[in-house]
N, C-alpha and C positions, 0 to 999 in steps of 0.2 A: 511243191513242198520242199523238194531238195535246193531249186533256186533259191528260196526264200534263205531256207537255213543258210546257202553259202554267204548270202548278200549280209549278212546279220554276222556271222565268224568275221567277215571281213571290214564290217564295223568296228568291232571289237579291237580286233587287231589296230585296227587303225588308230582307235581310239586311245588304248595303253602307249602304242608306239608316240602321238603327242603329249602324251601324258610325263613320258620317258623323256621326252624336249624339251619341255616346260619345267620339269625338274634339273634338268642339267642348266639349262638357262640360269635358272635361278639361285643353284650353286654357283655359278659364276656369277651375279651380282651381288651372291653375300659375299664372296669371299673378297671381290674389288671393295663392296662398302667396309667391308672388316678393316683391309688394309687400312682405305683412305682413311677410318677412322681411328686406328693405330696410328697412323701418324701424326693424325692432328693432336691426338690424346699424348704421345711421346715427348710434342713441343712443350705441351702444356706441362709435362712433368718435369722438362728440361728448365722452364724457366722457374719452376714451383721448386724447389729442392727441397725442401721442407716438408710435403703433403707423407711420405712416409711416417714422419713423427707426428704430425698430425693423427693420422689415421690411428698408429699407435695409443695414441691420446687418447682418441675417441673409444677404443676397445675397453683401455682401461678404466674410463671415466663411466660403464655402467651402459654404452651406446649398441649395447649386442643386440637391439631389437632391427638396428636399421643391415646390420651380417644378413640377421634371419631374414629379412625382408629378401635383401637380395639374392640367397640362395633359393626361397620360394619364387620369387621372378623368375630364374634359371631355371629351376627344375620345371615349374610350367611350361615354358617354353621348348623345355628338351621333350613333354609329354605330346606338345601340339606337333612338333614337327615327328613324332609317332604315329600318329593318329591316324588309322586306316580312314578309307572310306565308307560314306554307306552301303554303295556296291559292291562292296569287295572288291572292287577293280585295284589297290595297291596303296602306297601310301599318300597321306595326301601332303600337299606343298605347303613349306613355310614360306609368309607373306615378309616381305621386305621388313616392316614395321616392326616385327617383333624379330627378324635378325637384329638388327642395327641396334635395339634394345638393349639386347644380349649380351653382343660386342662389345658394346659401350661398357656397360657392369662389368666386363671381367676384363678390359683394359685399363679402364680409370680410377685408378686410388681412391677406398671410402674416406670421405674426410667427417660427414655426418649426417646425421635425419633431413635435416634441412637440404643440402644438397641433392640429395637422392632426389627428395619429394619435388626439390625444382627440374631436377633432372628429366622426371617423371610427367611433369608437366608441359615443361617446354621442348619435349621429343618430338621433331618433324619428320614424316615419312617421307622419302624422299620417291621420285615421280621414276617409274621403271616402264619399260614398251612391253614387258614381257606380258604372254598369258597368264591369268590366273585360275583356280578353280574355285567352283562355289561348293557348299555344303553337297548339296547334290550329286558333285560328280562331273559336272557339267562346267566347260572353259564360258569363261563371260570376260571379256575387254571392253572398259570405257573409261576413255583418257588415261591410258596405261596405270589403272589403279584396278582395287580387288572391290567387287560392287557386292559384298555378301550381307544382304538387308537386315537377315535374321540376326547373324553373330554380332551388327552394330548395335543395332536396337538393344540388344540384352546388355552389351559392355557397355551404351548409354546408361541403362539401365540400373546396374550396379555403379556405377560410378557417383550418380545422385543419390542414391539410397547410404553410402558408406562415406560417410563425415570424414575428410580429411586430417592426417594424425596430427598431433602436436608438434610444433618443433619444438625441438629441446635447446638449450646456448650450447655455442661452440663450447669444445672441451680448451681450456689452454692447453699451449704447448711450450714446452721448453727446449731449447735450443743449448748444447754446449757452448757455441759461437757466443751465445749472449754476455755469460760469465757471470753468472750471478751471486756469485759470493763478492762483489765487487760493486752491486749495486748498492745507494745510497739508505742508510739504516732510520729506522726512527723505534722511541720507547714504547711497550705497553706497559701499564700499573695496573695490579687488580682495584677493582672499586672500593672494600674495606679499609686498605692500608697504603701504606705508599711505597711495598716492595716491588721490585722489577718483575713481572710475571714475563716477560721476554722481546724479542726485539724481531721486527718486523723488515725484510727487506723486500724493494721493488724495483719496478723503472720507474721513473717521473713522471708522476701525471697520473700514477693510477690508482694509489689508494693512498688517504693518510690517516693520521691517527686520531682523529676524529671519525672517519667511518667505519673502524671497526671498532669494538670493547673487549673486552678480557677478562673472566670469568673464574674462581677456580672449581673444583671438579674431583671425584674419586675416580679410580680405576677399579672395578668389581673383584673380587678374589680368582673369580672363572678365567678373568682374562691373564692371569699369573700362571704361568707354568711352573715345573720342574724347576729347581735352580735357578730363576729370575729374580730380581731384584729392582724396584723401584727406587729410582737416584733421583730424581726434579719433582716439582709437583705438577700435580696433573690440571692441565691448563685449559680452557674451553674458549675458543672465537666464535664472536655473534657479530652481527652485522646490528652496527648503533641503533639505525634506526626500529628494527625490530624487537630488541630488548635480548632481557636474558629469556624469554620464551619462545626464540624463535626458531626458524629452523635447525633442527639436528645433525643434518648434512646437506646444507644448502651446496651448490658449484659456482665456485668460481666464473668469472671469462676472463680471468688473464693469469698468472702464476704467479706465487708470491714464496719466499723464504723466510722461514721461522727459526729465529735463534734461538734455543731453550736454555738456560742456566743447568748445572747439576752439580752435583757433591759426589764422590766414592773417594771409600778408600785407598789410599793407595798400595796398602796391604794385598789387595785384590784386583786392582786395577788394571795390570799386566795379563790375567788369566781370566779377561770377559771380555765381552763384543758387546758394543754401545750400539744400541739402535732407537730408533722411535714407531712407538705404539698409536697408532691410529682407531678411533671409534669409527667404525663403520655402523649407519643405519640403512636396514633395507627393507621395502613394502614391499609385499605381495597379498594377491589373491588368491582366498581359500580356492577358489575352485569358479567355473562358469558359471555355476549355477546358485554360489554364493558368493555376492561382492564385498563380502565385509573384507576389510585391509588390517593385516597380521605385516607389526614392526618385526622385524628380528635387529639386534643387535650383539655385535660382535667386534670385534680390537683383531685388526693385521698390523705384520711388521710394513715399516716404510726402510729403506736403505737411506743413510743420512748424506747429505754432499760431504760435509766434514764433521768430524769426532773433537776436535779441539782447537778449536778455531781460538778467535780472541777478540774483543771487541775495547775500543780505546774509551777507555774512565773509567772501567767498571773492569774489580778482577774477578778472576773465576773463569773456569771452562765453558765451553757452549757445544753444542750438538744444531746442526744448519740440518735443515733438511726443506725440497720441495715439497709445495700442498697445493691442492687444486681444490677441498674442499673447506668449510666451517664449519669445525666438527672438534671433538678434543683431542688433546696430545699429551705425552708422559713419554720419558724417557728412559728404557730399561736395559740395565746387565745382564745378559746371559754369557753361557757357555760358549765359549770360540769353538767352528765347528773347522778342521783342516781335513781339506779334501786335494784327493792323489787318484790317479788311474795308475795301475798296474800291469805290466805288458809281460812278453814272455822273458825277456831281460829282469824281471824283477828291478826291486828296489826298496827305498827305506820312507816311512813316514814319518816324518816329526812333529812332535806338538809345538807350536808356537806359546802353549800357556805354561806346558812345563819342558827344559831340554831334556829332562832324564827320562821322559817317554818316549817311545822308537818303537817301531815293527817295522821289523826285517822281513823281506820277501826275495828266499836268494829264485836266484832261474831256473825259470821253467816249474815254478809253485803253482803257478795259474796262468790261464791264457788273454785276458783282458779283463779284468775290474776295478769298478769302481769304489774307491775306500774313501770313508768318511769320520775323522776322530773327533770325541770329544771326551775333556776330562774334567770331572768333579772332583772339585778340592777336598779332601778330608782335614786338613789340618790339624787343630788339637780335639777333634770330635772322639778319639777314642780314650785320654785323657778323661774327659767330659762325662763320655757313656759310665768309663771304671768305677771315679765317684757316683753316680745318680744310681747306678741297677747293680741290684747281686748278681745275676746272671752273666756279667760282662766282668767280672769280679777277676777272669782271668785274660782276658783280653789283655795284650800289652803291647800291638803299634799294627798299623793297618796301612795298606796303600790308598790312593783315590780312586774313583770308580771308574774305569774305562769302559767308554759307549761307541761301543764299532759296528757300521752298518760295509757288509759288501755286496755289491749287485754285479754279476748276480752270486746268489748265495751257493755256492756251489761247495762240497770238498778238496781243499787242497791235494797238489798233486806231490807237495813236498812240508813240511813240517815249518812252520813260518816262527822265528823266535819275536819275542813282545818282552821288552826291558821297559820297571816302570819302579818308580820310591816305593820302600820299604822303610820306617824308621827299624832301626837298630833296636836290640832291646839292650833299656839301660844299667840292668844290672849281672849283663853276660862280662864277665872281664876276657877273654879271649875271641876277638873282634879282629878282624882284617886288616890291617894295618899297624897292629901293636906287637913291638918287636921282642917284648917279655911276657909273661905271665906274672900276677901277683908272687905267685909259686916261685917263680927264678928269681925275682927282685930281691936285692940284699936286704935283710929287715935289720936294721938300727935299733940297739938294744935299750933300752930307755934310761937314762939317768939315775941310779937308787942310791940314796944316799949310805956310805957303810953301817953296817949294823941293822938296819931298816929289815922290815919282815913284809912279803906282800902277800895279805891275808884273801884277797880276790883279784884275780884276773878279766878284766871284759873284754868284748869283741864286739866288735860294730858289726851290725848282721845287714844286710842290704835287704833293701825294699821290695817285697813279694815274694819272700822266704828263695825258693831254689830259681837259679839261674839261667835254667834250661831252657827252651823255645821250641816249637816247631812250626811250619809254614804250611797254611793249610790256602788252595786255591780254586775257588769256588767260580762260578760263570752261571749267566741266567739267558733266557729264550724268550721274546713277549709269546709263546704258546702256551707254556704252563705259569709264566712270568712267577717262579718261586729259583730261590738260587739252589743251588747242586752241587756237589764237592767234582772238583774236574778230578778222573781218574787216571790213574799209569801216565806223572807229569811228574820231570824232574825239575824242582826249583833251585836257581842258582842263584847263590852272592856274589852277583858281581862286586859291585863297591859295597861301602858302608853303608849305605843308604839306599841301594839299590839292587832288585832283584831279578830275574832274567826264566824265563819258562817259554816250552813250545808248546803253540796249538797244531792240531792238525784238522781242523774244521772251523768255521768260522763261527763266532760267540757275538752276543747282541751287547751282554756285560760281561766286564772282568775286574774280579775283586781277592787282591793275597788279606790273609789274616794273618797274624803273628803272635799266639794262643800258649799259653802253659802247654805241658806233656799232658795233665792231668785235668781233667776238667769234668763238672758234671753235664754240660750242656753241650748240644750240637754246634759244630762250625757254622751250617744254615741257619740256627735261630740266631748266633748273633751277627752275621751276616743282616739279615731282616731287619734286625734293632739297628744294625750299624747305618743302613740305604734310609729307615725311618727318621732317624737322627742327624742325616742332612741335611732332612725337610725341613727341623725342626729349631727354632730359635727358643731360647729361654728371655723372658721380659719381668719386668717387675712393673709395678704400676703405684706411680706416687698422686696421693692428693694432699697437697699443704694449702695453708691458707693464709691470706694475705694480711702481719703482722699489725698495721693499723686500722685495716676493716675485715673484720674476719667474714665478713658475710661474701667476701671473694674470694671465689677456689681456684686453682688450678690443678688440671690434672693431668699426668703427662706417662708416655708408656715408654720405660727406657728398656732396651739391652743388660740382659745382666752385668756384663763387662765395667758397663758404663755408668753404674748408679751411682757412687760413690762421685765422682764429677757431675752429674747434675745436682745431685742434693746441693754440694759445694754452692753452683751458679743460680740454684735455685733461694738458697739463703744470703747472696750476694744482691739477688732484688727482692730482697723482703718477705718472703716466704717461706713458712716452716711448718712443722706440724706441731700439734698431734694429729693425725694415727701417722704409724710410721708406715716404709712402705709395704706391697703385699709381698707374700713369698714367691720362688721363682715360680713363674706360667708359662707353660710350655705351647706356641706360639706358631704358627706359618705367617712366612708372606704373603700381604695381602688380606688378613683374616679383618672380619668385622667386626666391633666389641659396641655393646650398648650399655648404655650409662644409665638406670636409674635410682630417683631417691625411694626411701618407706619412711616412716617415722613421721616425727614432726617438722621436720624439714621438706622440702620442695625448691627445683629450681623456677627461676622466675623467668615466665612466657614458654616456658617447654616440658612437656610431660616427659622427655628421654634425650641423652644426647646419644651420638655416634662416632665413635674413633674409627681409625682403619691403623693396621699395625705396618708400619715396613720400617727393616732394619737399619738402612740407610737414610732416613726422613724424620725430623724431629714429630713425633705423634703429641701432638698438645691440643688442649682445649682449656678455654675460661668462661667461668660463669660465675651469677652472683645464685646466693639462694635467700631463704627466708623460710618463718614457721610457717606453717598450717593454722594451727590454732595459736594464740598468742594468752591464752589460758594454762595450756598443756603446760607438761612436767612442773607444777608447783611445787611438789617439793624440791626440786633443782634448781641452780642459780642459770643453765642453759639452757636452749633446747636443741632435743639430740634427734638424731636420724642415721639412716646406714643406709650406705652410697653401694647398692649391686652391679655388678661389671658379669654378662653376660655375650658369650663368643664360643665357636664353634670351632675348632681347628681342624686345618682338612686333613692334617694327617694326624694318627693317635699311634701311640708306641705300647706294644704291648708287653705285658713284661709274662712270661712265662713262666709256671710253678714251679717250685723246687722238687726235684724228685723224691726228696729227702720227706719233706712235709705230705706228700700225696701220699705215703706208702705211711705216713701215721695217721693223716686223717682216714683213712680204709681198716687201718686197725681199731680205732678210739669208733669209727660207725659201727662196727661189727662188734664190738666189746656192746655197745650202747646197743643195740638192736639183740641180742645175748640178755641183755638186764632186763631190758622190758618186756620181753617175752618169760620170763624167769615170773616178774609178778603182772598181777591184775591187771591193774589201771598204769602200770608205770612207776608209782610212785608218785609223792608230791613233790619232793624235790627233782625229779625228772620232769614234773610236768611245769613246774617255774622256771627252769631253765630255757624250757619250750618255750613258753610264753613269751621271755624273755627274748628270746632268739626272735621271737617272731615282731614282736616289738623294735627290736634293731634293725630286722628288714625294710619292713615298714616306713621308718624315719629315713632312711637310705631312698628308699622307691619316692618318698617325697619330695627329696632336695631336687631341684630339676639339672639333667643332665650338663645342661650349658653355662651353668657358675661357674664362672673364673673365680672371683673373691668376693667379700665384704670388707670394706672398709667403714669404721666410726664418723660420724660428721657431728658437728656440734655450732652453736652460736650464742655465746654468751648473749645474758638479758641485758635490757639497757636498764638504767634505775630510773626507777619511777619519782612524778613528784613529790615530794611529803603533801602527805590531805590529814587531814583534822580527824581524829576519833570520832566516830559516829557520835559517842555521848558527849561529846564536848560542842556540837553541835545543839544540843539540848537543854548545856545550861544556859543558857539565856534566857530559853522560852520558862523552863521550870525549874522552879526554886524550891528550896527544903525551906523548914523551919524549925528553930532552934538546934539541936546538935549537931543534926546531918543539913546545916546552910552549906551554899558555896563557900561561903565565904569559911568557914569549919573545916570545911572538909580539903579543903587547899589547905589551911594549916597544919590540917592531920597530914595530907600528904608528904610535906615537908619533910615533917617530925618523922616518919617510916621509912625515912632513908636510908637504906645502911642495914634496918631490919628486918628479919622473917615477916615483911607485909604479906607474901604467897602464902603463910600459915594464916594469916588470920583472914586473905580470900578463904582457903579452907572451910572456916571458922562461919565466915558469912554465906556461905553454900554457894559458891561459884567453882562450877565444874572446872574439869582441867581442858577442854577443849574448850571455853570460854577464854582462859588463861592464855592458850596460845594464841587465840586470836586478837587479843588485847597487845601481847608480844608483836605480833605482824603489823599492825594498826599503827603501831613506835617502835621502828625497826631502829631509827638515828635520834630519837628524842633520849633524854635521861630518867633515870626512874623516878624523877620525881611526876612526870607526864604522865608513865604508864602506874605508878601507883591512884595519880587522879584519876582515869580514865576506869580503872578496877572501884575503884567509891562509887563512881556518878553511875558507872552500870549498874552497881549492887543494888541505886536505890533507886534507878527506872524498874530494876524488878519486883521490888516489894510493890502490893498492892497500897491503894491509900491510906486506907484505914489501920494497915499493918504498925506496930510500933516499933518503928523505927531506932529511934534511942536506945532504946534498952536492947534488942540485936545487936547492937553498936558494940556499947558498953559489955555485955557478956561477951563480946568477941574477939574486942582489946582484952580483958581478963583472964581468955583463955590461952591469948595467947603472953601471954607476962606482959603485957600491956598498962596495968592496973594506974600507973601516974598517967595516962595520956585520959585514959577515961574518965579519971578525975579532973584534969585540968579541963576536958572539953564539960561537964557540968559545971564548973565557974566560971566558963565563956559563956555559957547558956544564960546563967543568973546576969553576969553583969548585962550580957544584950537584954535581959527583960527589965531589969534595973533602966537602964538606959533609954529604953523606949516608954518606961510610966513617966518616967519624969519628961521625953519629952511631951508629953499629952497633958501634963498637969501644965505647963508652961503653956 
């Protein structure tokens, strides 16, 4: 027994110790195959110079599945060459074919799916002497390969079972070297009209303007930020052949540059960063176990090649930017953002959009950070607020908003000063720079003639009664994201314009106010109105109508600023109103306004239109309309309808009560809840009131929250043909005889020219609502028409048998008539005279 056990330890031993050989072995043939194949893969990058951008390309372009792929490869491969044995005898050896695998993947630049999958396919395993081992445990050698029957069979196995992935197209790549602001240009048009929608650059040969079209397109409100502004119109590329329903983000395979037109101010122009807005679409699956496909879509910035380029025939700015996909684009203003690292030397930040902003950081304030400025313009926004809100009634000039990120956020180590505009208040007269006071100045005494008495003295009183100021300096945190009065902070005047304070901690915002001594309201609440009211644009919204077809509107969403000049260019092409325009509508970026009619108007082919509002962009729309009914409003010579303009604005300014009014309405409740308690029921007069009140609610809870306005719409009637009185259609077929003939009764008509004929309708029992309709029937005939027309109805209404004559005749009588009633009895006799004889003849 002890022989046996030795003979069996010495197995063992023996066994681990080839095992220990065979592993070393084979670390030395990965590490020669690694090399060889770093070098071959070195060449290949030597001569490829490019494959880094490439690769980059492919990352960007959405290719992150074939990353994952290859980190999955890797990490399998680091679990295999883990992999104990079944014996436990120690670990077991990796096979040539999946080093080399390996190697390859973490020397050879991804360039894309396609790649790899070739990669993957056409991997040869190269031919080693070395032992190998099988699952078992057990060395097996045949023809210096790994003969492990089981582990082939299963990775045959899966390998026909799992469909091979899709390739995806190469991602283009763009190259500096190429120069692509220099390649050859060609026009797009949108399909409506014949304006430039933008210009298309390539290399030759690879796209023309026939294979793509040009689209246009909204930008949703969601994708507008803070402080952004839409300058170009938002532009959509489809590939011709698929229409405008075709793909949403198809890819390119080559690169192409988009020139976009745009318009700003140049008021503003100085203190924004011009970028372009990309739509991104993106599918995904809910889940493995649900394949349904959820779109997301979302807008990222692109960096443009250039901001002002210029293109020859055509003026105006342009914005260049690379695209890889067809998908839409817009060009928008934001906020310059200036960014600085800060060392232990200290130093100064500057804004590039204004120079009188600066934060100083003297040495040794902090030990390395990252700072980040941006500044929002306030410009005449506190002007603005003063008139619109009582609450801001003492506000009198306010800095811009300063937006400062530092990372990391820490406590300064020294007190860092931040210089930044302050307007002046206008009616301080001892101001920084003024070498007198009104007070010192020699006053010149005014000219009086001798003998003259001056019975009143005036005095010009300046605007916002006393002169005084104080500087209140507020700062906010996105944690409570509510602003805060910054505490034990000396604020300086530097200049006229300019104000100076230290932080000694780091602030997300920084806002001076410039407030009366006396105020009823907090620095925070108009601070709040003040941050709200930058969001905020005022607009008016004109609909006029076009002067030789009114059944053509136009409607258009101006800037308050700017109304007075469109009206102008608007009545320069034939357009005016009535209605005039709405009052100001207080407005964001980006907001969406819906257009419909009520009444008896309607527009034609569309139940509603859609505006989108941005400041920068003319917001117009044309349409025709027409009635509903073409019966409606008869009593009217038009027909009318009211045009609703509904829109949501993302931000709302809230105005805050007076403290004055809350501390009466708690009295006037208390008074009123005192009285009704006092009687019974209340009272009646207290309980109409109620009613009353509640009634006003009600009409309030009705209106729906999203009415911007109503405006009037109207369309004069066209004139109708002239048509024949119904009774005058009659006499042909029936005839009277003797006094009430046509031919009588055309002469009475005559004869009532001039006279109360309406009294002697009367007289003949023809209602008054008969009357008018006789009126209608001969709106442009003369009364001698509508006197006939009132006869020959009077005498379709008598029955046959009725006597006629004699109604007649008492009717002229009654009315002083009494010669026509006679005369028409001697037309009777002679026509009866006239017709014996001729029968006797």
């Amino acid at each position: 027994m002890e022989t046996e056990r030795a003979t069996e330890e010495a197995a063992d031993v023996q066994e681990v110790e080839d095992i220990d050989d065979v592993g070393e072995k084979t670390e030395e043939t990965t590490e020669d195959s690694s090399s060889q194949v770093g070098e071959e893969k070195g060449e290949e990058a030597t001569e490829n110079d490019d494959s880094a951008a490439v690769n980059d390309a492919a990352i960007a372009d959405g290719n992150d599945a074939a990353v994952d792929d290859v980190a999955e490869d890797v990490t399998a491969a680091g679990d295999d060459k883990e992999k104990p044995t079944e014996d436990g005898g120690g670990t077991g050896e990796v096979t040539d074919d999946v080093t080399t695998d390996n190697d390859s993947k973490n020397n050879v630049p991804i360039q894309n799916e396609d790649a790899l999958v070739n990669d993957k396919e056409n991997q040869s395993v190269e031919d080693n002497t070395e032992p190998e081992l099988s699952t078992d445990g057990n060395v097996q050698t045949k023809d210096g390969q790994q003969e492990n029957t089981k582990g082939d069979e299963e990775n045959a196995a899966k390998r026909d079972e799992t469909p091979p992935p899709t390739p995806r197209p190469k991602s283009p790549n763009l190259n500096n070297k190429d120069k692509p602001l220099e390649w050859p240009h060609f026009t797009m048009h949108l399909p409506s009209d014949d304006e430039i929608a933008c210009f298309l650059r390539c290399r030759d040969g690879e796209v023309s303007s026939s294979s793509l079209s040009c689209y246009p397109d909204d930008i949703s409100g969601d994708a507008i930020e803070d402080s952004e502004e839409v300058i170009s119109n938002c532009i959509k590329l489809r590939d011709s052949s698929a229409g405008e329903g075709g793909d949403d983000y198809e890819l390119l395979s080559y690169p192409i540059v988009v020139a976009i037109p745009y318009q700003i101010n140049a008021r503003v122009a100085n203190a924004k960063e011009i970028v372009v807005k990309q739509k991104v679409v993106k599918e995904e699956q809910l889940s493995d176990d649900n394949p349904e496909v959820v779109k997301t879509v979302y807008w990222k910035v692109l960096q443009p090649l250039a901001t002002d380029s210029s293109i020859a025939d055509y003026k105006g700015q342009f914005v260049e930017v690379a695209i890889t996909r067809l998908t839409s684009f817009a060009v928008v203003a934001r906020m310059v953002k200036d960014k600085m690292t800060i060392g232990k030397k200290g130093g100064v930040v500057k804004s590039t959009a204004d120079h009188r902003v600066a934060i100083t950081y003297p040495q040794g304030a902090c030990t390395l950070v990252s700072v980040s400025l941006q500044i929002q313009p306030a410009e005449s926004v506190a002007t603005d607020l003063k008139a619109r809100f009582r609450h801001c009634s003492d506000l009198i000039g306010a800095s811009p908003i300063l937006h400062m990120t530092h990372t990391p956020n820490k406590k300064f180590e020294k007190p860092i000063s931040v210089a930044m505009p302050c307007p002046p208040n206008p009616n301080k007269g001892n101001t920084p720079g003024n070498k007198a006071s009104k007070s010192e100045r020699k006053e010149i005494p005014p000219m009086v003639p001798e003998g003259a008495i001056i019975i009143r003295k005036t005095k010009k009183s300046s605007y916002g009664g006393d002169a005084d100021d104080f500087l209140h300096a507020l700062y906010k945190q996105t944690e409570n994201g509510a602003w805060n009065d910054l505490e034990k902070v000396e604020i300086k005047q530097v200049r006229k314009d300019v104000v100076s304070l230290d932080l000694k901690r780091p602030v997300e915002s920084l806002l001076v106010l410039r407030m009366g001594v006396e105020t009823k309201y907090t620095p925070k609440q108009i601070a709040t109105t003040f941050e709200q009211a930058l969001q905020v644009k005022y607009a008016n919204i004109i609909l006029y109508h076009k002067v030789d077809s009114p059944e053509k509107i136009i409607v258009q969403i101006v800037p308050t600023r700017q109304l007075e000049n469109v009206r102008r260019r608007l009545n320069n092409d034939d357009y005016d109103g009535p209605p005039e325009p709405s009052p100001d509508i207080p407005m964001t970026e980006g907001q969406e306004i819906t257009l419909r009619l009520t009444g008896n108007v309607k527009i034609v082919d569309h139940e509603e239109l859609k505006l989108t509002f941005h400041t920068q962009r003319t917001n117009t729309v044309e349409f025709t309309i027409k009635e509903r009914n073409s019966f409606g409003n008869y009593s009217s010579s038009e027909y009318r309808g009211v045009a609703e303009f509904y829109g949501q604005s993302r931000v709302l300014i809230d105005e805050p009560d007076d403290p004055e009014e809350i501390l009466l309405r708690e009295s006037e409740a208390k008074a009123a809840e005192k009285k009704n308690k006092s009687s019974d029921f209340g009272g009646a007069k207290g309980q109409k009131e109620q009613k009353a009140k509640e009634k006003m609610e009600t009409s309030v809870l009705r209106t729906p929250k999203d009415l911007l306005c109503k405006l009037a719409v109207s369309i004069p009637k066209s004139e109708p043909d002239p048509l024949m009185p119904a009774s005058c259609f009659r006499t042909t077929a029936l005839d009277g005889e003797g006094m009430v003939s046509n031919e009588n009764l055309r002469w009475l008509s005559k004869e009532l020219v001039g006279r109360e004929w309406e009294k002697l309708a009367t007289s003949l029992g023809i209602k008054r609502n008969r009357m008018q309709s006789i009126k209608r029937r001969n709106p442009s005939k003369t009364e001698e028409a509508q006197v006939l027309d009132m006869l020959i109805t009077w005498r379709c209404m008598m029955p046959k048998a009725y006597n006629k004559e004699k109604k007649l005749s008492a009717a002229l009588v009654n009315c002083g008539c009494y010669d026509l009633s006679e005369e028409l009895k001697d037309r009777k006799m002679d026509m009866e005279s006239e017709g014996t004889r001729d029968e006797e003849e």
